[in-house]
PAVEX-412479 format. One line per field, with one value per residue (C-alpha): y negated, x, z. Coordinates in steps of 0.25 Angstrom, whole numbers. Each point is the difference from the previous one (the first is absolute). Layout:
! residues N
py <- Y/...
px <- X/...
pz <- Z/...
//
This chain:
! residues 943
py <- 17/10/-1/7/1/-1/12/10/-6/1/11/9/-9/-5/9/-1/-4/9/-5/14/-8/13/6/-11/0/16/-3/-12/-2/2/-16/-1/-7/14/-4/-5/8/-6/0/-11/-16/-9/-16/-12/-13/-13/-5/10/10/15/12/14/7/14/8/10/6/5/-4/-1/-17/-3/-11/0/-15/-4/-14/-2/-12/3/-9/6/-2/0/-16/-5/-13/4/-10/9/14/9/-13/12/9/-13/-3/12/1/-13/4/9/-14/-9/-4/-8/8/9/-9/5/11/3/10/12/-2/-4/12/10/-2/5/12/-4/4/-11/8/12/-7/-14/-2/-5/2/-8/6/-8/-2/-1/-1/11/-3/13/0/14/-2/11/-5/-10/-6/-15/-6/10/-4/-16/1/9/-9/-14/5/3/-11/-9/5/-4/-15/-1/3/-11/1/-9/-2/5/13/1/-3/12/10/-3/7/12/-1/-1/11/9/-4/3/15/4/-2/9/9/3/-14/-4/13/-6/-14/7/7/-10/-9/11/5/-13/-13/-9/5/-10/12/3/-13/2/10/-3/-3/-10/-3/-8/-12/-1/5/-12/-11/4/-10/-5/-8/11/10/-8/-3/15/2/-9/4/14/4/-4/9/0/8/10/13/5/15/8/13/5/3/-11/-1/-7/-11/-4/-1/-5/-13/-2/-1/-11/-7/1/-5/-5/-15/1/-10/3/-11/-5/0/14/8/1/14/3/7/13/2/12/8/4/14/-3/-1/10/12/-6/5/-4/6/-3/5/5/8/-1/3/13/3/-2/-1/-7/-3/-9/-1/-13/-3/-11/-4/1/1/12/-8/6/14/7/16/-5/-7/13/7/-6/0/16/1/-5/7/11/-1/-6/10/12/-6/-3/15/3/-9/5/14/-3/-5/13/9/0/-5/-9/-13/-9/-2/-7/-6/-6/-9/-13/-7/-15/-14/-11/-12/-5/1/14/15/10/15/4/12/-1/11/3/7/11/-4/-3/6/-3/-12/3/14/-5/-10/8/12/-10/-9/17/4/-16/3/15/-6/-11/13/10/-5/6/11/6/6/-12/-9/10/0/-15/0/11/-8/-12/7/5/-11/-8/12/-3/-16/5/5/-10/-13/-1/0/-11/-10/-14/-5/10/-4/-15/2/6/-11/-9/5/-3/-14/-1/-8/-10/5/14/12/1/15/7/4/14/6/13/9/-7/3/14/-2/-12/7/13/-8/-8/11/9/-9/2/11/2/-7/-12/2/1/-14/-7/3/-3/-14/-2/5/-7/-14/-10/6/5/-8/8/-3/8/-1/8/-2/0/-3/4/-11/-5/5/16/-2/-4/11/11/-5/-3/14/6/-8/7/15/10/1/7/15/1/1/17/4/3/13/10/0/13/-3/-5/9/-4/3/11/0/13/1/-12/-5/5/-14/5/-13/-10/-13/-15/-10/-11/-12/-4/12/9/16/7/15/10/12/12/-3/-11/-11/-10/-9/-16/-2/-12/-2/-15/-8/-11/3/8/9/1/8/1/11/-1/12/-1/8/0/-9/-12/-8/5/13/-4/1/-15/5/2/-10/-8/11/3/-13/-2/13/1/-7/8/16/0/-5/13/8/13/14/3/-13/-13/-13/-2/14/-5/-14/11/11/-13/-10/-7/3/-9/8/-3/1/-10/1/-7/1/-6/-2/15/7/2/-4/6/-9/-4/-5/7/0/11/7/3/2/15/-2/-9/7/12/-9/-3/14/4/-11/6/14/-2/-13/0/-10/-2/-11/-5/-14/-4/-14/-3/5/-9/-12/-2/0/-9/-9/0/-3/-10/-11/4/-10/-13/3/-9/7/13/-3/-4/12/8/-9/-1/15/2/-10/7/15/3/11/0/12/-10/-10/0/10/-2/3/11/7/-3/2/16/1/13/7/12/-10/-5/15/5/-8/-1/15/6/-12/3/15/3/-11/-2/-9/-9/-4/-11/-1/-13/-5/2/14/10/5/14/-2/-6/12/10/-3/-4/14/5/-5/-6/10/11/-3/9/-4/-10/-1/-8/-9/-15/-1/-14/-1/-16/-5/-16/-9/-14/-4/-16/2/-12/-6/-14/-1/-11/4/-9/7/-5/4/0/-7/-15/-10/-6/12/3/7/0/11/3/12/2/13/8/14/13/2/8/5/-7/-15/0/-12/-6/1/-5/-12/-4/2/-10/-10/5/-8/-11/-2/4/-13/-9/2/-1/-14/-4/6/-2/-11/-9/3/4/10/14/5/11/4/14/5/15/10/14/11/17/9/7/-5/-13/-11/-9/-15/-15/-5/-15/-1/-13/-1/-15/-9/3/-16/3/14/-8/-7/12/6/-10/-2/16/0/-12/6/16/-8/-8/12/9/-13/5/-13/8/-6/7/-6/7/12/0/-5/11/10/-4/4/14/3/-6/10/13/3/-1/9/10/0/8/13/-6/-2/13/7/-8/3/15/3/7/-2/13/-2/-14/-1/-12/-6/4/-8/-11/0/-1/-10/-10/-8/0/-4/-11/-6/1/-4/-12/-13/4/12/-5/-11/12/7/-10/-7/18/1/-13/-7/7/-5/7/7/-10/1/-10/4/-13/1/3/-10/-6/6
px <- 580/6/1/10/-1/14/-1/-3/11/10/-1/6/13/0/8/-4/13/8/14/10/13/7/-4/7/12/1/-1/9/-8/-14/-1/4/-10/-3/4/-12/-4/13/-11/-7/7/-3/5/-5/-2/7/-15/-1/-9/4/-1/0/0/1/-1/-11/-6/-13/-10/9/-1/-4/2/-5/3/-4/3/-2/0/4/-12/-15/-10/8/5/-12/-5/-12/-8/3/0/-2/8/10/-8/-8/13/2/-14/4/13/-11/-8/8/16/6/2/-13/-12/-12/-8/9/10/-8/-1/16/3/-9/7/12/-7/-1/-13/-4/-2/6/14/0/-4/5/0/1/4/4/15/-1/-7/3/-1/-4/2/2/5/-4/10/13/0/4/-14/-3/11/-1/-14/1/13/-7/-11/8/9/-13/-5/12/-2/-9/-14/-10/-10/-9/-14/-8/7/1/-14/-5/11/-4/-15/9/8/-12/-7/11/2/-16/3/11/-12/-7/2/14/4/-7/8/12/1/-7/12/10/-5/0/14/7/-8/11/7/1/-3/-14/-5/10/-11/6/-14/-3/-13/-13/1/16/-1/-10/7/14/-2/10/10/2/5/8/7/1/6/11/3/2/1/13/11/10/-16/0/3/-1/2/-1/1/-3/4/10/15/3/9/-11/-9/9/2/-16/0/11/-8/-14/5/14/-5/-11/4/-2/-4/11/-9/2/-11/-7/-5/-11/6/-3/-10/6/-10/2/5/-2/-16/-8/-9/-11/-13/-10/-14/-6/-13/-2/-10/6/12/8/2/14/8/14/12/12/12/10/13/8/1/16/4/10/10/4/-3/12/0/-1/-14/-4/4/-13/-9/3/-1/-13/-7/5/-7/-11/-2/2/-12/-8/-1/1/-14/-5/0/-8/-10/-3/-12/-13/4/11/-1/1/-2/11/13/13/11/6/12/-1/4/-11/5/12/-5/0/3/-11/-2/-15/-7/-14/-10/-13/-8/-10/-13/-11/14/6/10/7/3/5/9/5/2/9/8/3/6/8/5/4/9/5/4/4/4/-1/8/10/-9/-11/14/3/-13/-2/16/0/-13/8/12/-10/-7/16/4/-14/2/16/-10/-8/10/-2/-14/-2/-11/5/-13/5/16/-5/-6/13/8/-9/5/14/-5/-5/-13/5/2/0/7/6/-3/10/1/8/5/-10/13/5/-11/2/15/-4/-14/9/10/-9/-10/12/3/-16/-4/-12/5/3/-15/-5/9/-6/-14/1/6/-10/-12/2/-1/-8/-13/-12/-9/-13/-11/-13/-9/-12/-14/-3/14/4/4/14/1/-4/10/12/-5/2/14/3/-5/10/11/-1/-2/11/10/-5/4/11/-5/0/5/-3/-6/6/-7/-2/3/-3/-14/0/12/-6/-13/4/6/1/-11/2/1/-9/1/9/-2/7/-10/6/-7/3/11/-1/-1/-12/0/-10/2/-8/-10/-6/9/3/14/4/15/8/16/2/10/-7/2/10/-4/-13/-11/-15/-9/-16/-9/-14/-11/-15/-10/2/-11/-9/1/-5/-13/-5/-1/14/4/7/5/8/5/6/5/9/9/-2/3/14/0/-6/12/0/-4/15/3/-4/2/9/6/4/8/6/5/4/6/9/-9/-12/-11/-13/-14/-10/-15/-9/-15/-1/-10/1/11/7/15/11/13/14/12/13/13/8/6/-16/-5/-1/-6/-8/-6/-1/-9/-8/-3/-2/-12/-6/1/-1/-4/-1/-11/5/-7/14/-5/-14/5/4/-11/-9/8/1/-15/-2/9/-9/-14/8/3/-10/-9/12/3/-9/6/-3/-13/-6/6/-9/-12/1/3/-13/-9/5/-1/-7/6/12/8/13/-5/6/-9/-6/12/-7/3/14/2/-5/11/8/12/-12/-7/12/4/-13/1/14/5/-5/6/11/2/-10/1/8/11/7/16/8/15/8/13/17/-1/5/-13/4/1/-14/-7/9/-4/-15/-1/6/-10/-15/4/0/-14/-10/-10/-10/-14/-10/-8/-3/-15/-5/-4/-1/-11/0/8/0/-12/-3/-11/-8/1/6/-2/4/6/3/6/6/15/2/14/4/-9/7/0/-9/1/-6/1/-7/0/-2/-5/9/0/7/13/3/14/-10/-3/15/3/-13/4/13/-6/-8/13/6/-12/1/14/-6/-11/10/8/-12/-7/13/1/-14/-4/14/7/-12/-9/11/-12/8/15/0/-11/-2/-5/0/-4/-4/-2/-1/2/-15/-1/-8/-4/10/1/7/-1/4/3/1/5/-5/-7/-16/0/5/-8/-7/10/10/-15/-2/14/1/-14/7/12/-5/-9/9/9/-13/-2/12/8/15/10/12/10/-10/2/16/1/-8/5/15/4/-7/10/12/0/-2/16/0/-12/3/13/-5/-3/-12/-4/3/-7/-12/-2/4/-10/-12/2/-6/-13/1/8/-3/10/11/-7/-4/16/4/-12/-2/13/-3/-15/3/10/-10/-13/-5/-7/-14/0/2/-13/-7/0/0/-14/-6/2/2/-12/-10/-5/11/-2/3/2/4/5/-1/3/-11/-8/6/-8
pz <- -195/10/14/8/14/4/10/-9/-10/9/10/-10/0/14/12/15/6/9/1/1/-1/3/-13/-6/9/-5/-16/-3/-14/8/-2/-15/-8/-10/-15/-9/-12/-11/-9/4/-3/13/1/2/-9/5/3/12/-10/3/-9/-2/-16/-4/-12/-2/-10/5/-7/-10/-5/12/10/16/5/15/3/16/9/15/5/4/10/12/-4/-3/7/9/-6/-16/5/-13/-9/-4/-6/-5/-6/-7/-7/-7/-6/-9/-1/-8/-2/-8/-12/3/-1/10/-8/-8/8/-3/-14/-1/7/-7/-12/7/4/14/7/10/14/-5/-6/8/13/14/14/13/14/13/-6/-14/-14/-12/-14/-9/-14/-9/-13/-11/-7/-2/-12/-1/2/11/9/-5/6/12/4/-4/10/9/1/0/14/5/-3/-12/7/-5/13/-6/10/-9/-1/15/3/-8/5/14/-3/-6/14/8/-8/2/14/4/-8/12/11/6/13/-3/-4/14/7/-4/5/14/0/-4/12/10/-4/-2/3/1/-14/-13/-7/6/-7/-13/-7/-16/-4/10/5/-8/7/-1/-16/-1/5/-12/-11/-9/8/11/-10/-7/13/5/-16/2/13/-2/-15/-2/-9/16/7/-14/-4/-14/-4/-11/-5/-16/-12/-4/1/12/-5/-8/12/8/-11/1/15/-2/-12/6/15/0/-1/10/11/15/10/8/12/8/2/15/3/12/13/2/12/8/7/15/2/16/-4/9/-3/-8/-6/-13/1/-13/-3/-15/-9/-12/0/5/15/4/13/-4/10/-3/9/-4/-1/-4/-14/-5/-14/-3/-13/-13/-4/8/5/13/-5/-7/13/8/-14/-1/17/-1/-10/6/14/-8/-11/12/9/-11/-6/16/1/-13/3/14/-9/-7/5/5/14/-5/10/-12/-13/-3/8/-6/6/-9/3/-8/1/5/-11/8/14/6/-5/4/3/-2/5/-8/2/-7/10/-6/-5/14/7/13/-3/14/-4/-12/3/12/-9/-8/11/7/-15/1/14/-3/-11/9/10/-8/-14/-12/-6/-9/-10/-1/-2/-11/-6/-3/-2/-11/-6/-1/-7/-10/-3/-3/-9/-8/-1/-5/-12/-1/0/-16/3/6/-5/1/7/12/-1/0/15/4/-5/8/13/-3/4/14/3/8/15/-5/-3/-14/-7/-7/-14/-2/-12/1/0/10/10/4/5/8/8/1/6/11/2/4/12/4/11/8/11/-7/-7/16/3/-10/2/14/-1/-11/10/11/-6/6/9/-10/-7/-3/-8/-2/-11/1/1/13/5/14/12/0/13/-5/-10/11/9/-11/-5/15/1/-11/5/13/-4/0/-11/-11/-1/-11/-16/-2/-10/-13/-3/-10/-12/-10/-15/-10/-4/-16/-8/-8/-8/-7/-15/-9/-7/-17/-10/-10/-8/-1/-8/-1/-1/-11/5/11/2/9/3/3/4/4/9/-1/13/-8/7/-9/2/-4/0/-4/5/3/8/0/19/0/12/-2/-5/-1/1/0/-1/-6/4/0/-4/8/5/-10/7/12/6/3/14/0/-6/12/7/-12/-2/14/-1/-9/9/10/-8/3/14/2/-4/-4/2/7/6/4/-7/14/-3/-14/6/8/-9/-9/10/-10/-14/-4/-5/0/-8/-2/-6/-7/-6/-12/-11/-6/6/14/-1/10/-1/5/-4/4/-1/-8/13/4/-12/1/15/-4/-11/12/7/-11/-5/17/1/-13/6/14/5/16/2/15/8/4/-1/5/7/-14/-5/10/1/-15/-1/12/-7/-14/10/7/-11/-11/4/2/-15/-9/-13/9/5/-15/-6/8/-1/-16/-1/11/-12/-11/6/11/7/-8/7/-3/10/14/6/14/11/7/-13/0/16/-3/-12/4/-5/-4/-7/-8/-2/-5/-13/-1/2/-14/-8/7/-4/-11/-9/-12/1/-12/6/-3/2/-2/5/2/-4/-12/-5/0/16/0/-7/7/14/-7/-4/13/7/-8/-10/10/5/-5/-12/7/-8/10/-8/7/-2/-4/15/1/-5/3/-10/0/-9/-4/-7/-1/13/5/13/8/13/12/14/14/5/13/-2/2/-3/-11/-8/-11/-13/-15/-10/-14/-9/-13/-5/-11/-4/2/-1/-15/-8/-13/7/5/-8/5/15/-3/-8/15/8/-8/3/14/-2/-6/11/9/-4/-2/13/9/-7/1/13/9/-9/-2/11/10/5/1/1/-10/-8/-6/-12/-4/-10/5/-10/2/-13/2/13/6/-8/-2/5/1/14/3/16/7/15/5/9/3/-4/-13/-5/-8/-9/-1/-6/-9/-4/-2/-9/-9/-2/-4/-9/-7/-3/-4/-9/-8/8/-1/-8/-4/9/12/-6/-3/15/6/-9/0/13/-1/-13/7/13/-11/-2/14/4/-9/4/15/5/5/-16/-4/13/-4/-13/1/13/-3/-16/-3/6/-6/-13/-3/10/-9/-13/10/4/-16/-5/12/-4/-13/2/9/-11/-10/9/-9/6/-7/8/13/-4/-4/13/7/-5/-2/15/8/-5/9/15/8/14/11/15/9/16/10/15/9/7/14/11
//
């Protein structure tokens, strides 16, 4: 199941507190509660039970359902930490219409996906039931609801259940260790070591998961499932007085204890604490220099402007420091690699504002955060101004217009989180849930009443909360007492000069690429329906008109010859970067200059290396289509290759040096990919390589793609298809003819051959950490075996489904195990991987269970009902797929240099319907009979 760390959950909801009564004195209607969307049905149930429905039809038959209870971690007895999350694996472990095992199967029939449809989560206040419906029918819903209605007090909990969850709890519980797990409750400890929360971790800890047997979670179910501690909510395709009379069928004679429920006190922390400091030394992970300030802990009520008054005056001082210390960052004598400032709630104990700082790679870490607390205190001086207000204003104001556009496109699985909020988590804020036409009167309306000064107010209230609490994570950390003197240090300097201002910028260097490229053909592919033109440079163009996201459109530009291109020498500094081509602007302007000239419009370019092309992409909306485009045409003409960001650069490697060897699954990639291949330029190359990576470097092998090579475009989205080739033409069209031929550069492609090696390796992680894995060679991807690989992704399914139940039902030795296919049209070898996350105790049964189960399958062991299961909820998300831009852009990308996406995009539904239970036996016993290729990562040995 999931875990939700509640901080991350709910920072986005939650407002530091800065009472303004003023405001409120001023706007008689600043404390009304703002209306709720009339679309959506609220009310409660006699038994407590409370509810929120709305109608929806996207997808189109389906059904979102959340079923939360306002219990988690933060009640549990100390004695059962982690009972809550235990509790929630065994609602998918037998109930009283569901007998255990069967859940999957009973829900696969209903086109629900176990993982990807039905799931949970637990956080330190409550539990979330997930369960997507592909569709409504009658049997569907009397499923989903009798499921439903069973957590609520039909869990069967027999022992024997619940002694093999607990190894699937323990195994998932050992897969979160390591050095950020070990970080974390470092830092817990320092920051709040009287706080319940420190010790209310959802997953609990081995000892406390150990001692949860039967009895205790019977107990902890009746206590706090109960109809009066629950919210159900649901969004989908269904009128909502129907849905409304299966809430009332499915829950209206569920009984609640008379006994009330006792809920643990919140633990305040003390805002009068002094200056403190964390030295913790660390090699794995990244360097890091963070400062938290407190405050009291005060809820703010129900959603009213004067509450979206401090929400909007906050993410304006924060969003203004941050570009502020984002733009320090930049250049080869930045101070940092990296600063922001958070504002979040700490569970239900303290607010927090926190500087955090990244100093560069082998940097100076007092220069940094110095650099950092000047830029803090020349904000707490100064303010911020009228045009960095307008900027983030005027963002906002755009981004509202967009979701008036979007409202009918809402999925329900979105809508259903929403409606959630309307509900607050027991000593919580509620959210609200606005009709989308609604939101842009009510921010014009409070954002209106907003000026710097009242920006400046807030962040200084918010500031100077409690005194700092500092924690430094590096290798070779300072003393705590050189970390006082350097904040004592920036405390007594001088105020900060004022911000200058901005300077004036020339325009915009790329309007015009000369005359419109000539459509010299013009066709309209039949299946699956789309235009293709081509202008007379060679440029050829995919368009398709969809509305599936309104206000949306995707554009990708292929070019070149992809990895095969490039030299296996170059292999690395092509692949990292791609990421970094557009960070280096262009020939005209900075990527800096860009955000500039553009304050208010998103544009932007990514790229990426991929098996036989270079793709450019981006997705827009329609009011920067044509400037979007611009850019695009301007990196293909004129890239800059500016070193603008070498920090980055460094620290994102440091990064990937720094936790390669705590991975298990990491560290036996490598070492497999090392037994297989010797030298393979794919593996992570030593780090002297990497530390020498320059913009030059990335430059030399990325310039001539850029401006020589041919380039396929592809066009998707809420656009006429006139407008589309128009501005295509305007731009890509008007380039001139590009005839660079990618040579077959790369010569190293994954091979098998005949080999089985068996690999073992050490992690450097947490010693109950280990890892097995085993391949099965297949072949190279081809339009002609397409049935064939679709054959083995089906028994991928049916493995999937048999190992999950063998290796973490029976055995209880992993959380989730994986099991993948890989093919490449003309590319590697293909393969089917199996991947098991467990105990060092246990590598040898997960082996032997894994070796039983591929050969019973290869055995021809599938019976019919595996395959419908594994196949039924693939067809039941196809309306729905197809129904995407995301689809369409797929399929239409690069579809010249590989046509047989369009046939795959018309056959595979077909093939999958017709896929017959002989040829799933068939491939499976041609290619997983064999001695697969076995690795196995185990801790190193305790010096």
């Amino acid at each position: 199941m999931i875990f939700r760390s509640v901080s991350v959950a709910l920072a986005a909801a939650m407002a530091l507190c800065v009472g303004t009564p003023a405001e409120a004195q001023r706007n008689p209607r600043a404390n009304e509660v703002i209306r709720t969307d009339p679309a959506v049905r609220q009310g409660r149930l006699p038994n407590g039970l409370r509810y929120a429905l709305m109608r929806n039809d996207r997808p189109v038959g389906g059904l979102s359902i959340r079923l939360r209870f306002d219990v988690g971690s933060y009640e549990e007895p100390d004695e059962y930490r982690g009972i809550a999350h235990f509790l929630e694996h065994m609602a998918f472990n037998g109930t009283r219409g569901i007998p255990e095992g069967e859940l999957v199967r009973r829900f696969a029939e209903a086109g629900v996906a176990f993982g990807r449809d039905q799931n949970a989560s637990t956080s330190m206040f409550a539990t979330t039931y997930d369960l997507e419906l592909p569709r409504s029918d009658a049997a569907s819903l009397d499923l989903a609801f009798g499921w439903l209605r069973d957590i609520g007090d039909g869990l069967t909990l027999t022992p024997e259940a619940v002694a093999r969850e607990q190894g699937v709890i323990i195994a998932e519980h050992n897969g979160r260790l390591g050095p950020a797990r070990d970080w974390y409750e470092a830092y817990q400890a320092f920051a709040a070591p009287d706080a319940r929360s420190r010790v209310r971790s959802p997953i609990g800890t081995s000892e406390t998961i150990r001692a949860i047997d039967a009895g205790a979670l019977t107990a902890f179910h009746r206590a706090w499932y109960r109809p009066d501690n629950a919210i159900l909510v649901i969004a989908g395709d269904l009128p909502v007085n129907q849905m409304e009379a299966r809430v009332r069928r499915a829950f209206g004679d569920w009984r609640a204890p008379s006994e009330p429920m006792v809920r643990a006190e919140a633990t305040p922390l003390d805002p009068a604490r002094p200056l403190d400091v964390l030295v913790y030394p660390e090699n794995h992970l990244t360097s890091t220099v963070g400062l938290c300030r407190l405050s009291p802990w005060q809820t703010l009520g129900p959603d009213t402007r004067e509450r979206r008054r401090h929400y909007i005056t906050r993410g304006l001082w924060a969003g203004i420091l941050n570009r502020r210390l984002q733009l320090l960052s930049q250049g080869a004598d930045a101070p940092f690699a990296g600063a922001s400032v958070s504002i979040s709630p700490w569970t239900r104990e303290a607010n927090a504002v926190c500087l955090n700082v990244t100093p560069p790679v082998d940097g100076d870490w007092r220069a940094a955060t110095a650099a950092a607390l000047t830029e803090v205190r020349r904000m707490e001086a100064h303010g911020v101004s009228d045009p960095e207000i307008k900027r983030l204003v005027d963002l906002q104001k755009r981004s509202n217009s967009t979701s008036i556009r979007r409202a009918d496109d809402r999925y329900s699985s979105s809508l259903v989180q929403g409606l959630l909020g309307l509900f607050p988590v027991h000593g919580l804020d509620p959210s609200g849930f606005v009709r989308p036409r609604d939101i842009p009167a009510i921010y014009n309306g409070v954002v209106a009443g907003i000026d710097a000064a009242a920006v400046q107010a807030d962040f200084v209230s918010a500031w100077n909360g409690s005194e700092p609490l500092i924690a430094v994570r590096m290798p070779e950390p300072p003393t705590a007492d050189e970390v006082r003197a350097v904040w004592a240090e920036a405390m007594a300097a001088p105020a900060p000069e004022p911000r200058p201002a901005d300077e004036e910028l020339a325009g915009w260097a790329y309007e015009d690429f000369g005359p419109a490229g000539e459509i010299v053909s013009r066709e309209t592919i039949a299946e699956p329906g789309f235009t293709r033109v081509t202008f007379a440079n060679g440029v050829v163009l995919n368009v398709k008109s969809v509305q599936f996201t309104r206000s949306q459109i995707n554009v990708s530009v292929e070019m070149g010859g992809g990895r095969n291109a490039v030299p296996d020498a170059d292999f690395q500094t092509a692949s990292m970067g791609a990421g970094l081509v557009w960070s280096g602007g262009l020939g005209q302007h900075s990527l800096r200059e860009i955000q500039d000239l553009f304050p208010t419009r998103r544009i932007g370019v990514g790229v990426r290396m991929q098996n036989d092309t270079f793709q450019m992409f981006s997705t827009v909306a329609p009011a920067e289509f044509e400037l979007q485009l611009q850019a695009m045409t301007a990196l293909l003409t004129d890239p800059g290759f500016r070193d603008d960001f070498p920090g980055q650069r460094r620290q994102m490697i440091d990064t990937v040096y720094r936790n390669v060897r705590t991975s298990p699954a990491n560290v036996l990639t490598l070492a497999v990919g090392e037994a297989l291949a010797p030298g393979n330029p794919r593996l992570l190359p030593p780090r002297e390589q990497m530390d020498a990576l320059t913009m030059a470097d990335i430059e030399r092998i990325y310039r001539p793609i850029l401006t020589e090579t041919p380039i396929e475009v592809t066009i998707v989205g809420d656009l006429s298809e006139e407008r589309m080739i128009e501005k295509a033409a305007a731009t890509f069209g008007a380039l001139p003819p590009r005839t660079l031929v990618s040579p077959d550069a790369g010569s190293y492609l994954i091979r098998y051959g005949d080999a089985r090696p068996q690999v073992q390796a050490t992690h450097e992680g947490a010693a109950d950490q280990a890892m097995f894995t085993a391949t099965w060679p297949l072949f190279v991807g081809d339009a002609s075996r397409r049935r064939e690989q679709r054959a083995l992704e089906l028994v991928r399914g049916v493995l999937q489904n048999r190992i999950r139940d063998e290796v973490r039902e029976t055995l209880g030795a992993t959380y989730s195990p994986g099991v993948g296919t890989r093919f490449e049209d003309g590319g590697d070898d293909g393969s089917l991987s199996v991947s098991v996350a467990t105990s060092p105790a246990d590598i040898e049964r997960v082996r032997e269970a894994v070796r039983r189960v591929v050969a019973e399958v290869a055995a021809g062991q599938i019976t019919q009902a595996e395959l419908d299961n594994v196949r039924g909820p693939i067809l039941a998300r196809i309306p729905e797929t197809r129904a995407t831009n995301s689809w369409w852009y797929g399929v239409l990308n690069g579809s010249v240099r590989e046509p047989q996406k369009l046939r795959d995009a018309v056959e595979w539904e077909s093939d999958y319907r017709a896929m017959t239970l002989d040829e799933l036996k068939a491939a499976a016993a041609q290619w997983l009979s064999g001695e697969p290729i076995e690795g196995v990562a185990l801790p190193q040995p305790a010096s």
